[in-house]
N, C-alpha and C positions, 0 to 999 in steps of 0.2 A: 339653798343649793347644797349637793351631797359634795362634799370633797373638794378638791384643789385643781379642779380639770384644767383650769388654764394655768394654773400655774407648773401641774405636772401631766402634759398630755402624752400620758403614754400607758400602755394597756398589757398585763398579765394574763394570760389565757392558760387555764389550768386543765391537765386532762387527757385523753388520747391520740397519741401518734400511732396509725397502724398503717396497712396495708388493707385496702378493699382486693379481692380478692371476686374477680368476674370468672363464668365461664374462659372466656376466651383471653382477658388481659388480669395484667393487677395496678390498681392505682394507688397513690399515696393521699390518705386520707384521716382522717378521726377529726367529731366539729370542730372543738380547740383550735386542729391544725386550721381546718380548713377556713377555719372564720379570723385567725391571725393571718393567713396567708391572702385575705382580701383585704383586710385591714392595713395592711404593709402595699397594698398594689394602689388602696386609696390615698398613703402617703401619713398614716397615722403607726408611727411605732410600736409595735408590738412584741411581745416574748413569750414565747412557749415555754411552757412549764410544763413537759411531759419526761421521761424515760424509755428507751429503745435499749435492747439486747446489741451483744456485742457479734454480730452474728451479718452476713453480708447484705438481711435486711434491713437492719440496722445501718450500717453504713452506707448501701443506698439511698436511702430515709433522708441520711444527716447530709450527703454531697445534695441531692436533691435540694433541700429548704437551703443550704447553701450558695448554690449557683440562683434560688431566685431571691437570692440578698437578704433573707430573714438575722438574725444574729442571735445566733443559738446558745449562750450564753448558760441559758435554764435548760438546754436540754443535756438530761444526763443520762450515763452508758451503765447499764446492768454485766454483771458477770458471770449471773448465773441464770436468768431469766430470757427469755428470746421476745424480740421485737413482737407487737402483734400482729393478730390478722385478723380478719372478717371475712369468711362466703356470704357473695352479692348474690342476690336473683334478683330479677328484672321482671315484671308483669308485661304484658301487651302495650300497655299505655304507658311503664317508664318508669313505674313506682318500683321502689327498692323493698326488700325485705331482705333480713340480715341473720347468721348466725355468726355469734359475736366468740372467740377463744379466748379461756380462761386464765391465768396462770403465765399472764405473759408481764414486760418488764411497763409499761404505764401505772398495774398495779402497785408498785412500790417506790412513787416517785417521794421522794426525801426534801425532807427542810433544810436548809441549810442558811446561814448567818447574813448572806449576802440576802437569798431571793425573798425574807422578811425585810429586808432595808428595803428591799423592792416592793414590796405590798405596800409599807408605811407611805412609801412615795407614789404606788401609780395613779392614775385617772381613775379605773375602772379594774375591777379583777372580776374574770369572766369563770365561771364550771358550770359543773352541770351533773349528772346523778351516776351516769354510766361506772365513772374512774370511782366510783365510791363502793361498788361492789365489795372493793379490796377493801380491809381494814389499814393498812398502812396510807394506802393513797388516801383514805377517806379523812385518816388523823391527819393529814397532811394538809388537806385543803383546809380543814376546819380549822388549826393553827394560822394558816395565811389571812385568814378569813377575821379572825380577833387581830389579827397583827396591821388591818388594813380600815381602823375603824373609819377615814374619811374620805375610802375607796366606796363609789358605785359599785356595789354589789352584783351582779349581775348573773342568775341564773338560767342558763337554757336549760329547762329541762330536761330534755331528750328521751323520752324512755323505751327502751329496750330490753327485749325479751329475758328475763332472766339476770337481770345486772342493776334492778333496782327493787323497794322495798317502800310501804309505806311510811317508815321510819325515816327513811333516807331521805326521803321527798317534803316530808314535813319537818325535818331537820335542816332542810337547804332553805325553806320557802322562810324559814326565822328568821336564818341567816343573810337572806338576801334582799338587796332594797330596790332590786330592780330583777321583773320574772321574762322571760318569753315559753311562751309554748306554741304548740299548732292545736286546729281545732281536735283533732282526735286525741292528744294527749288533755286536753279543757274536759271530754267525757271522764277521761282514766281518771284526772287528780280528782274532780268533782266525785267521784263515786268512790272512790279512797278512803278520801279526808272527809266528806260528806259538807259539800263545799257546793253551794244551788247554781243549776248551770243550767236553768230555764235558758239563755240569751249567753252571748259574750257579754254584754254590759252586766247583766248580775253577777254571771260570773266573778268579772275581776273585780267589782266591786266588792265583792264578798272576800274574797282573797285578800286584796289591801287592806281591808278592814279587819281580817280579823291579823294579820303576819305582818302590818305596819310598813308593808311593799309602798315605795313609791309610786311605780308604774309598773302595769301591767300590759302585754305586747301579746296578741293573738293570731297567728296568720293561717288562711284558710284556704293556700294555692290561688286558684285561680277567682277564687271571690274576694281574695286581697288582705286584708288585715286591720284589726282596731285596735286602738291603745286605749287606757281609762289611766288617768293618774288618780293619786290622793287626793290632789284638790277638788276633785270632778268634771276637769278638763277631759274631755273625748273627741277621739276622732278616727275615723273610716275612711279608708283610701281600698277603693275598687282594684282587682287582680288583671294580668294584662294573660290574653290569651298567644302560646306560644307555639310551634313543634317543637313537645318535647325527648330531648336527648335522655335522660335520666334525671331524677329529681335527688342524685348524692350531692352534697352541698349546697342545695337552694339555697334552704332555712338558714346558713352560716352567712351565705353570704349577703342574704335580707339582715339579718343580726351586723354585719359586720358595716351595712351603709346605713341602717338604720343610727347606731353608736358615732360613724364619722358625720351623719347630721347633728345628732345632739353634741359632739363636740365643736360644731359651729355654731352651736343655738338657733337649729333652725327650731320651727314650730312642731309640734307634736304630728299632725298630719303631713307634714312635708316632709318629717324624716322616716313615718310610715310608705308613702309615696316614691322613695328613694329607695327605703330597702324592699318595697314591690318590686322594683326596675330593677334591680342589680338578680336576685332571688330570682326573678324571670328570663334575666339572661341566663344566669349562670347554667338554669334547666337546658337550656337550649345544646351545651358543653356536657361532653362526657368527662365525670369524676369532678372531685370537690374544689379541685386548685386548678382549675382553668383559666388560661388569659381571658380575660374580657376587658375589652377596650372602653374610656368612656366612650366613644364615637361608636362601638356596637352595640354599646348599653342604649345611647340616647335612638339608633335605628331600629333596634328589636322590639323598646319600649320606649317609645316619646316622651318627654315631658307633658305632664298636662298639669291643669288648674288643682289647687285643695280641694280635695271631695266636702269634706267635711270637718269643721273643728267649733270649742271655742273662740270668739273671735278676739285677736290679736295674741292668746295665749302661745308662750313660748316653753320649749320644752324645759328649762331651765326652771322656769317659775315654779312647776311640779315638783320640783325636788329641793 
């Protein structure tokens, strides 16, 4: 097993705080945020490790994550950089496309003495490619990241237009012992890295094998999502069909129950199965930090049976 999760169950999330930025509204989002801000509503401790401008988006930002009880400890204030932002567009069907602003204060989040004692100690330390654009932010993870060697690793990809690099992506995938992507990022990294992506199962078998990844995590909307570990445990949990609200924070929040199953040790396909149903509600909500009840999770998407796994394989075992 990677780390000390039950001994230290609590989780670093490294990365962007901004503003989504709609025609008509603006929300408070970045995955980081939004995938600690589900994690803390599942009742697993979380800390954000972002930077926001001193600026009244900024302090919006920080009353906000505040009144929904986060404890911001990691979040730190720039004095010369301004909070970010993101313009949202919406397709017909709900899909987001993003233009992301540069030069804003998550670029320059700093190390400091305390939030290394905090890697050495957490569960799981969560990034991902976007906040790496910056060279400060990027030295920054990749320090917490050596300071955290018996932390689950864990990288969301995420990639977006213009804020990531082949280097960058092959740089995370060393560093991490646990990946998620979606399937249209499985084409990007595959043709990248030159990484064979006939299938999701070659895929991530290939991946782990060659970046020494423990597990590998694929989600593909409404056709659901596979995992492959190292050992060759697999398993496929089917997608739950929704009306969808927008799709900003599915993926965080499939990420975020996916991780509070494996900290209960359920099985590899249950905790696929979990972060289906949460990731399916969340679409149903507009913006990435939406209330979702368990009782609207279990009504918008039911419980059902393991689609598919190993038999009696537990997530644990994989790592």
């Amino acid at each position: 097993m990677i780390g000390n999760a039950s001994q230290h169950p609590f989780v670093l999330s490294f990365g962007e705080l901004l503003w989504d930025v709609f025609p008509e509204r603006a929300v408070l989002g970045g995955a980081p945020a939004n995938f600690c801000f589900r994690l803390h509503r599942l009742g697993i401790p979380g800390f954000l490790v972002s930077r926001i401008g001193s600026d009244g988006n900024g302090s919006k930002a920080r009353g906000l994550l505040d009144q929904a009880g986060l404890d911001l400890k990691f979040l730190q204030t720039d004095a010369a950089l301004p909070t970010g932002i993101v313009n949202v567009t919406l397709s017909a069907q709900g899909n987001a496309s993003y233009v992301i602003v540069p030069g804003v204060a998550y670029d320059n989040v700093q190390v400091t003495q305390e939030l290394k004692e905090a890697a050495r100690n957490c569960a799981i330390l969560c990034f991902g490619t976007l906040v790496q654009r910056a060279q400060v932010s990027r030295a920054s993870i990749y320090e917490l990241l050596e300071s955290a060697p018996q932390a689950i690793r864990l990288l969301d990809v995420n990639l977006r237009k213009d804020c990531f690099s082949s280097q960058t992506v092959e740089e995370s995938l060393r560093r991490a012992t646990m990946v998620k992507l979606n399937h249209e990022e499985v084409a990007a990294v595959g043709q990248m890295l030159s990484i064979p992506n006939s299938s999701l199962a070659v895929f991530c078998k290939a991946l782990t094998e060659r970046y020494g990844t423990k597990i590998c995590i694929v989600t593909s909307a409404e056709n659901g999502a596979y995992a492959r570990a190292s050992d060759g445990t697999e398993a496929h949990s089917p997608g739950y069909s929704v009306k969808v609200a927008d799709t900003v924070g599915s993926g965080d929040s499939f990420t975020a129950a996916f991780i509070y199953g494996l900290l209960g040790g359920k099985s590899l396909v249950d905790c696929c199965e979990l972060g289906n149903r949460y990731g399916a509600a969340a679409a149903t909500k507009v913006g990435g930090m939406s209330e979702i009840s368990k009782e609207e999770v279990d009504r918008i998407c039911p419980p059902r049976g393991a689609s598919a796994s190993t038999p009696g394989a537990q997530v644990a075992a994989g790592l």
